[in-house]
PDB file as gemmi writes it, atoms N, CA and C in Angstrom:
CRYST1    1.000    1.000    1.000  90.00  90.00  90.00 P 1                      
ATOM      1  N   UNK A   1       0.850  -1.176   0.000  1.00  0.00           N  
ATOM      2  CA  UNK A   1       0.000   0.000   0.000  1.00  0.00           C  
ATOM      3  C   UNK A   1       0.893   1.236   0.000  1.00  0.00           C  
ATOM      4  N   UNK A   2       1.054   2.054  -0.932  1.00  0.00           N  
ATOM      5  CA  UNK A   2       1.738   3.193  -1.337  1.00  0.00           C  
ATOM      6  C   UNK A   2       1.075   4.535  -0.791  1.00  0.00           C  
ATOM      7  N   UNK A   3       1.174   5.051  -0.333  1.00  0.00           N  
ATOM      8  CA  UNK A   3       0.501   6.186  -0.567  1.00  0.00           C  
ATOM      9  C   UNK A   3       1.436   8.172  -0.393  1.00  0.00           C  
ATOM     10  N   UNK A   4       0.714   9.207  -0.627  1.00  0.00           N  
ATOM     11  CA  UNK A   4       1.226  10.086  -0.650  1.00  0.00           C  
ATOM     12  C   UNK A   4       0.871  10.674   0.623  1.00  0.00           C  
ATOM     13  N   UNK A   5       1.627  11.397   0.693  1.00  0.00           N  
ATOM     14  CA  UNK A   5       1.147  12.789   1.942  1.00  0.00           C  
ATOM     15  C   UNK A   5       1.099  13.867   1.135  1.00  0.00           C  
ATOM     16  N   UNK A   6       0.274  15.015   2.139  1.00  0.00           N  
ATOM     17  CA  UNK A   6      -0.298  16.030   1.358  1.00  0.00           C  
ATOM     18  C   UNK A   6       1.338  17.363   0.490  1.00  0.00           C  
ATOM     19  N   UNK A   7       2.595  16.365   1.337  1.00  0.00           N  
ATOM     20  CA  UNK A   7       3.698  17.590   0.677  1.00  0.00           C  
ATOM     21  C   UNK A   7       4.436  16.476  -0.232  1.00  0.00           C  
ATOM     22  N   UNK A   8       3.609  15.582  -0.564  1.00  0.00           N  
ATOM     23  CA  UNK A   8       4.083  14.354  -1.899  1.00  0.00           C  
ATOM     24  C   UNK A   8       5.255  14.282  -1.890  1.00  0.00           C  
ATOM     25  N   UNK A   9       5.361  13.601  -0.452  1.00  0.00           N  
ATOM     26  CA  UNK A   9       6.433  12.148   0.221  1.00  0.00           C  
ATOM     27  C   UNK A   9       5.978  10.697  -0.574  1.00  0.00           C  
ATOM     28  N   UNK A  10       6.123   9.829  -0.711  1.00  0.00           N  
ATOM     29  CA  UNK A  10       5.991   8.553  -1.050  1.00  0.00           C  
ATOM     30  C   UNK A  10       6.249   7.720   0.167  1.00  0.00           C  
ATOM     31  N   UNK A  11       5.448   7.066   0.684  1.00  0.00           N  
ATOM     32  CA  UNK A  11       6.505   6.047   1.537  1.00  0.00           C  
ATOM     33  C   UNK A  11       5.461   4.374   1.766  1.00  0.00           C  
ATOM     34  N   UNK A  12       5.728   3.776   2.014  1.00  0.00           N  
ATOM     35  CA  UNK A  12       4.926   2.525   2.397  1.00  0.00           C  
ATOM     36  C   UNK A  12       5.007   1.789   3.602  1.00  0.00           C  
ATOM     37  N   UNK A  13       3.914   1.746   4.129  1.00  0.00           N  
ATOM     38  CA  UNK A  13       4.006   1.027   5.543  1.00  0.00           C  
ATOM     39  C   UNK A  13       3.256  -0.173   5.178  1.00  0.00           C  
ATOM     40  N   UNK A  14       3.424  -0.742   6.164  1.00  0.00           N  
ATOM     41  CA  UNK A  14       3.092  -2.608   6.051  1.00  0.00           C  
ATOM     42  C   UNK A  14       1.509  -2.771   6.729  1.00  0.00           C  
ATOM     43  N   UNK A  15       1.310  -1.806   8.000  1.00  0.00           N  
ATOM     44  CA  UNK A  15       0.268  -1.837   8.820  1.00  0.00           C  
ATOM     45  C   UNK A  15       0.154  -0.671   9.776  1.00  0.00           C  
ATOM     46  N   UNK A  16      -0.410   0.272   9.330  1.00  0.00           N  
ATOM     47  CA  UNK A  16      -0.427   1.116   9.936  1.00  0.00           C  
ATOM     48  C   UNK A  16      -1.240   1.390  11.332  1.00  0.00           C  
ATOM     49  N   UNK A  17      -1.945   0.438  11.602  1.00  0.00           N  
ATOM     50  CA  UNK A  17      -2.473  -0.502  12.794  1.00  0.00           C  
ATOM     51  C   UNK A  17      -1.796  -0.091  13.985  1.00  0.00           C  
ATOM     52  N   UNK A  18      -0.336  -0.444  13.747  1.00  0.00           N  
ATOM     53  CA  UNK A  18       0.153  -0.940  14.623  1.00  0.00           C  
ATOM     54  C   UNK A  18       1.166   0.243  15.174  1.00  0.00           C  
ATOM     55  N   UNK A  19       0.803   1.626  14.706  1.00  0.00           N  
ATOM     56  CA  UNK A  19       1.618   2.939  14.747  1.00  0.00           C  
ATOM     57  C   UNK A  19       1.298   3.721  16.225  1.00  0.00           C  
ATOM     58  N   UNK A  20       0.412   2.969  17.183  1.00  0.00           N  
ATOM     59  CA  UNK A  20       0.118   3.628  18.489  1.00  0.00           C  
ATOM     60  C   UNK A  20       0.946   2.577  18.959  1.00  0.00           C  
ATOM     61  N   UNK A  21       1.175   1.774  18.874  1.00  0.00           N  
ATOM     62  CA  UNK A  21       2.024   0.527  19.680  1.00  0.00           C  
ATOM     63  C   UNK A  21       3.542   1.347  19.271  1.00  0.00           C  
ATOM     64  N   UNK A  22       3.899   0.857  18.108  1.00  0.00           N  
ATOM     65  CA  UNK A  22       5.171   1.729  18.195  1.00  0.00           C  
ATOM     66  C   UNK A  22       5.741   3.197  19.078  1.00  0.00           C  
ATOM     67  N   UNK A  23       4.785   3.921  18.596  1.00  0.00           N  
ATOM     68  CA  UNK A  23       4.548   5.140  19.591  1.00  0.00           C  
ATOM     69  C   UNK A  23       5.048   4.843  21.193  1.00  0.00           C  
ATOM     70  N   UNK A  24       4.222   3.587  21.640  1.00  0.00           N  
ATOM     71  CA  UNK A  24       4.597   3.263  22.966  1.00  0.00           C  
ATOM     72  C   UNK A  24       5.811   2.860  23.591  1.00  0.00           C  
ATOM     73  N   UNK A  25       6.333   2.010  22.130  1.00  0.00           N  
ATOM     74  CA  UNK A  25       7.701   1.390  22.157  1.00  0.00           C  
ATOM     75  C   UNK A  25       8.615   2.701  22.239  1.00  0.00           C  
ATOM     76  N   UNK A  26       9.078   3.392  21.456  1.00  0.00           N  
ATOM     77  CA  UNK A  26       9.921   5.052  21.553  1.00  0.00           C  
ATOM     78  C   UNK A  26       9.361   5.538  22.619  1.00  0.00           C  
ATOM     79  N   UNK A  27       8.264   5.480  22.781  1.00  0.00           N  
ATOM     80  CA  UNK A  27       8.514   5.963  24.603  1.00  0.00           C  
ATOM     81  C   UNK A  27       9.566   5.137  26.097  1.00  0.00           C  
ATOM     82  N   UNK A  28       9.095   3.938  25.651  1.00  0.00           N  
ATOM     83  CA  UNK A  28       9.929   3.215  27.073  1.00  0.00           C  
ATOM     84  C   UNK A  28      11.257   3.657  26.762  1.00  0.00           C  
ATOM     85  N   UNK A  29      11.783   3.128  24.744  1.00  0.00           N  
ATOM     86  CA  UNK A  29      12.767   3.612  24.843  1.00  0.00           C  
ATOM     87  C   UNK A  29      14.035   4.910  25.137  1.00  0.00           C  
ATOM     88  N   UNK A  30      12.865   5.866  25.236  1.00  0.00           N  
ATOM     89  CA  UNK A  30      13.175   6.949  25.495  1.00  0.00           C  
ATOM     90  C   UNK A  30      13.798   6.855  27.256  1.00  0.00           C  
ATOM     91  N   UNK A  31      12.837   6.595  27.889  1.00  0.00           N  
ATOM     92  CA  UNK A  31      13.008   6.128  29.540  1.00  0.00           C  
ATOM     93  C   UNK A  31      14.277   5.614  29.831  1.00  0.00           C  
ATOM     94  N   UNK A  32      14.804   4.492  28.888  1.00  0.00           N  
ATOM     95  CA  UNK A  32      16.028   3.750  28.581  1.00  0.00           C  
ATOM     96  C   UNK A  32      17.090   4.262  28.187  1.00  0.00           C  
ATOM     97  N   UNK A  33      16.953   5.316  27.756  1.00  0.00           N  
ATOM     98  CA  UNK A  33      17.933   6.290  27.734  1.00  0.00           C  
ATOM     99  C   UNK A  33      18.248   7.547  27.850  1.00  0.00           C  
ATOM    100  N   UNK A  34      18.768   7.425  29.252  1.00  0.00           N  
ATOM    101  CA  UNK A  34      18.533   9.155  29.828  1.00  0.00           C  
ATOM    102  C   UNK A  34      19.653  10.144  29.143  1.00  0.00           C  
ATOM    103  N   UNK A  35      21.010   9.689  28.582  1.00  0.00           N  
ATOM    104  CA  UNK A  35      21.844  10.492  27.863  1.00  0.00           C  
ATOM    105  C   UNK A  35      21.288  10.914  27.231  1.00  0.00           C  
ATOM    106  N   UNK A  36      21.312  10.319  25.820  1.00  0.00           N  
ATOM    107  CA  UNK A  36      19.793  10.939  25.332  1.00  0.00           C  
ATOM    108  C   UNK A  36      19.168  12.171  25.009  1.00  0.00           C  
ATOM    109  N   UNK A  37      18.185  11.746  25.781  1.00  0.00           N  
ATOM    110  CA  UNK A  37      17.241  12.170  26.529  1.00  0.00           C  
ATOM    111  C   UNK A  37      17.516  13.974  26.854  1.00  0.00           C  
ATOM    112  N   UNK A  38      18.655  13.675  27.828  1.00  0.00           N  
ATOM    113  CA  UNK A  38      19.236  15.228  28.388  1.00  0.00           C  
ATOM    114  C   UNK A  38      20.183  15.978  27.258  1.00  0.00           C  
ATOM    115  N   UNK A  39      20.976  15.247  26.393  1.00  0.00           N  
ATOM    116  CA  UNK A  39      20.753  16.211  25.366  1.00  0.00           C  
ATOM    117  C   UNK A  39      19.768  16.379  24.683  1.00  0.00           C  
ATOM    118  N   UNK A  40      18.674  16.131  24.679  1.00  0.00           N  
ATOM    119  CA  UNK A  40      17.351  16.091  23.680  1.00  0.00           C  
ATOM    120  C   UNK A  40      17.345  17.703  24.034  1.00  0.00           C  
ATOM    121  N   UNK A  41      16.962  17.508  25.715  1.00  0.00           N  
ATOM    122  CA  UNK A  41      16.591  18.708  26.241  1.00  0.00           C  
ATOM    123  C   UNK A  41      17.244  20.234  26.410  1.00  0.00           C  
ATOM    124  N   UNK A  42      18.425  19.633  26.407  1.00  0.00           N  
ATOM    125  CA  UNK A  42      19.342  20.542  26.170  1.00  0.00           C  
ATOM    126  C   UNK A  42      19.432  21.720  25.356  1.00  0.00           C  
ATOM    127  N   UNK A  43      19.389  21.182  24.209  1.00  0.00           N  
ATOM    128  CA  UNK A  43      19.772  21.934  23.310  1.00  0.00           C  
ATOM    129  C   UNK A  43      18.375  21.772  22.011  1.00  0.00           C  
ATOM    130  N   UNK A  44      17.398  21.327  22.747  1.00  0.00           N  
ATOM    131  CA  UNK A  44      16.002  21.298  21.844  1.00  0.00           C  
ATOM    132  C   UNK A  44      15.888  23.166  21.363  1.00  0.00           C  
ATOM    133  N   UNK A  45      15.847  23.929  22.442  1.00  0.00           N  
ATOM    134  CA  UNK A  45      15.695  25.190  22.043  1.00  0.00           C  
ATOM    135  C   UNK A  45      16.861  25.842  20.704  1.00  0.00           C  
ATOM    136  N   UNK A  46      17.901  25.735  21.030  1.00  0.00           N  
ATOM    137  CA  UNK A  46      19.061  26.303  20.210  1.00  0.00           C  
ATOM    138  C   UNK A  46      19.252  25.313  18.966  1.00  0.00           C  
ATOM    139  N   UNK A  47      18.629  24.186  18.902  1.00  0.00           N  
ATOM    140  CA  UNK A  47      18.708  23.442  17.519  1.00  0.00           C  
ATOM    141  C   UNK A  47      19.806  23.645  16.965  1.00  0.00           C  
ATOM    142  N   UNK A  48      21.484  23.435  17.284  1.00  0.00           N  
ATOM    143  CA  UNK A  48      22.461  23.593  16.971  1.00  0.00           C  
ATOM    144  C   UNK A  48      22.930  23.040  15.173  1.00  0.00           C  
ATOM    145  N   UNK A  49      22.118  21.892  15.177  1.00  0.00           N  
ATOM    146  CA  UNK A  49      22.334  21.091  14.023  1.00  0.00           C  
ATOM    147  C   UNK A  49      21.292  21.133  12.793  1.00  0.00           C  
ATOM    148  N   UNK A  50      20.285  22.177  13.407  1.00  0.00           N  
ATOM    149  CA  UNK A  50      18.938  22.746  12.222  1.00  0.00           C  
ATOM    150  C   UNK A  50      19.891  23.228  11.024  1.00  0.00           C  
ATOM    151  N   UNK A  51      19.173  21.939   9.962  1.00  0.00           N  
ATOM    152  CA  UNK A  51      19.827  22.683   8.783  1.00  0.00           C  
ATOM    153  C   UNK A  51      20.948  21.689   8.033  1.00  0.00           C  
ATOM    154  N   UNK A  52      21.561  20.853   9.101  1.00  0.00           N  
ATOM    155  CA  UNK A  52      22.662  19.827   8.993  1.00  0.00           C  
ATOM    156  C   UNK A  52      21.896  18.490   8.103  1.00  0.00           C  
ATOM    157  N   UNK A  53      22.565  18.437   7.074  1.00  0.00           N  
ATOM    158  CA  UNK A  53      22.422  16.752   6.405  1.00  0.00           C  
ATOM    159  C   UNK A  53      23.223  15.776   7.102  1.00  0.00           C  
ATOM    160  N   UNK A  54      22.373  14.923   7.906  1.00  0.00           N  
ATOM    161  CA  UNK A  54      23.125  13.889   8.456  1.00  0.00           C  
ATOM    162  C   UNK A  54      23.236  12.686   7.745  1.00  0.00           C  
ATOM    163  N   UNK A  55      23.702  11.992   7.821  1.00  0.00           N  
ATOM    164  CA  UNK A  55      23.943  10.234   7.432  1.00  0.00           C  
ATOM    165  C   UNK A  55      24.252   9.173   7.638  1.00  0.00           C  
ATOM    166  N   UNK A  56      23.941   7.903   7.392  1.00  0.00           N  
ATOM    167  CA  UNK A  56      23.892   7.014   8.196  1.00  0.00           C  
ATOM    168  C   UNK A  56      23.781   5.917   7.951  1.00  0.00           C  
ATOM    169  N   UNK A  57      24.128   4.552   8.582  1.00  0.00           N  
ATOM    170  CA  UNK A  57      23.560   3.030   8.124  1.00  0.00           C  
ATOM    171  C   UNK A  57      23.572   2.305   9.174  1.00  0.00           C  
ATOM    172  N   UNK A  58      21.962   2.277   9.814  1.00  0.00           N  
ATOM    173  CA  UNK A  58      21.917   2.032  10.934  1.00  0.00           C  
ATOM    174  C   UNK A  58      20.483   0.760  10.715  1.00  0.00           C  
ATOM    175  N   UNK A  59      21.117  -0.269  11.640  1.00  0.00           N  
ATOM    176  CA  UNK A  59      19.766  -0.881  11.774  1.00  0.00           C  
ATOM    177  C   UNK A  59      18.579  -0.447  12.310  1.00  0.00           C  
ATOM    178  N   UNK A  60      17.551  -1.037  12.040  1.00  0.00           N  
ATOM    179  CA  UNK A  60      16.309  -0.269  12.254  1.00  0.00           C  
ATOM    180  C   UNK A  60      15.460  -0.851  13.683  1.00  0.00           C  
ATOM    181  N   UNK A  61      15.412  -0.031  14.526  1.00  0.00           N  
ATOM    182  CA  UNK A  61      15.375  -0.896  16.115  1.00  0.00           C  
ATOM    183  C   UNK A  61      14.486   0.627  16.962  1.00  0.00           C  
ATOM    184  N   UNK A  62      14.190   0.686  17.934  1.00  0.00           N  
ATOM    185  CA  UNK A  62      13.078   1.496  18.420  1.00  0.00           C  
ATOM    186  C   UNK A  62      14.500   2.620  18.813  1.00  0.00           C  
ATOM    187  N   UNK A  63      15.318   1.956  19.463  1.00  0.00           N  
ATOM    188  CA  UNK A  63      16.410   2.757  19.650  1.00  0.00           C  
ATOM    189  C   UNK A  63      17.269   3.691  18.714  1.00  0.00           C  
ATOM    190  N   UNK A  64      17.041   3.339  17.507  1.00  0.00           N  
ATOM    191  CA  UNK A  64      16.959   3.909  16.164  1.00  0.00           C  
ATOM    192  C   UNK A  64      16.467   5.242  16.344  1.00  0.00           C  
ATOM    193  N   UNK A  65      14.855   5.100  16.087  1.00  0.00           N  
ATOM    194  CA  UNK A  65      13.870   5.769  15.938  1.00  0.00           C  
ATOM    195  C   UNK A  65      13.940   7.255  17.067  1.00  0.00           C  
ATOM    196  N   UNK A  66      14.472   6.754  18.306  1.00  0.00           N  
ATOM    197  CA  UNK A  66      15.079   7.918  18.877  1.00  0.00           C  
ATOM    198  C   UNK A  66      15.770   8.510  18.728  1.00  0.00           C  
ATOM    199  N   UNK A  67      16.732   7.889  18.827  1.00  0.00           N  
ATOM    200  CA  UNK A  67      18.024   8.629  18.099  1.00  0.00           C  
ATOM    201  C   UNK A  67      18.133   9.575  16.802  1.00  0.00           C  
ATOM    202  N   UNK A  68      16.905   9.093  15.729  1.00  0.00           N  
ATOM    203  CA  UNK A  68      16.392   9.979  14.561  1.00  0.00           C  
ATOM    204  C   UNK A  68      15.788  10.891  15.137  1.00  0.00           C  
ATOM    205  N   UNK A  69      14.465  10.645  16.060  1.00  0.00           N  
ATOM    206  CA  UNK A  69      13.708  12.015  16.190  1.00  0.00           C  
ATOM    207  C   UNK A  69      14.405  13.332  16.724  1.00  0.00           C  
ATOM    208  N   UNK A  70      15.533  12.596  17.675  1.00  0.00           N  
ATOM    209  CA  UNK A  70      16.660  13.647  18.361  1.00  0.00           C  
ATOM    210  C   UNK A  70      17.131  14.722  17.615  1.00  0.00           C  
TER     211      UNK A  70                                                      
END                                                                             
């Protein structure tokens, strides 16, 4: 199942069902990691890296998913 978003991204999910569960999962993992975490907070205001192309080859794991939203 393909679909667009309204700024015509492409992307495909398998089950989108299951996107409040995940949600829950990046939360504990968040809990799990307070480093993290305190730079999240840190420097959330001053966004030091707004703007930066990052890159990467990372397996795909909830711990991931934090580390991206960071």
């Amino acid at each position: 199942m393909a679909t667009t978003t309204s700024i015509g991204t492409d992307f495909k999910v398998a089950d989108l069902s299951l996107a409040e569960y995940g949600r829950k999962e990046i939360g504990l993992a968040e809990h799990e990691m307070p480093g993290l975490m305190s730079v999240r907070a840190e420097y959330a205001d001053s966004q030091p890296l707004k703007g930066a192309r990052i890159t990467g080859s990372l397996h795909m794991t909830i711990q991931t998913a934090v580390l991206i939203e960071t």
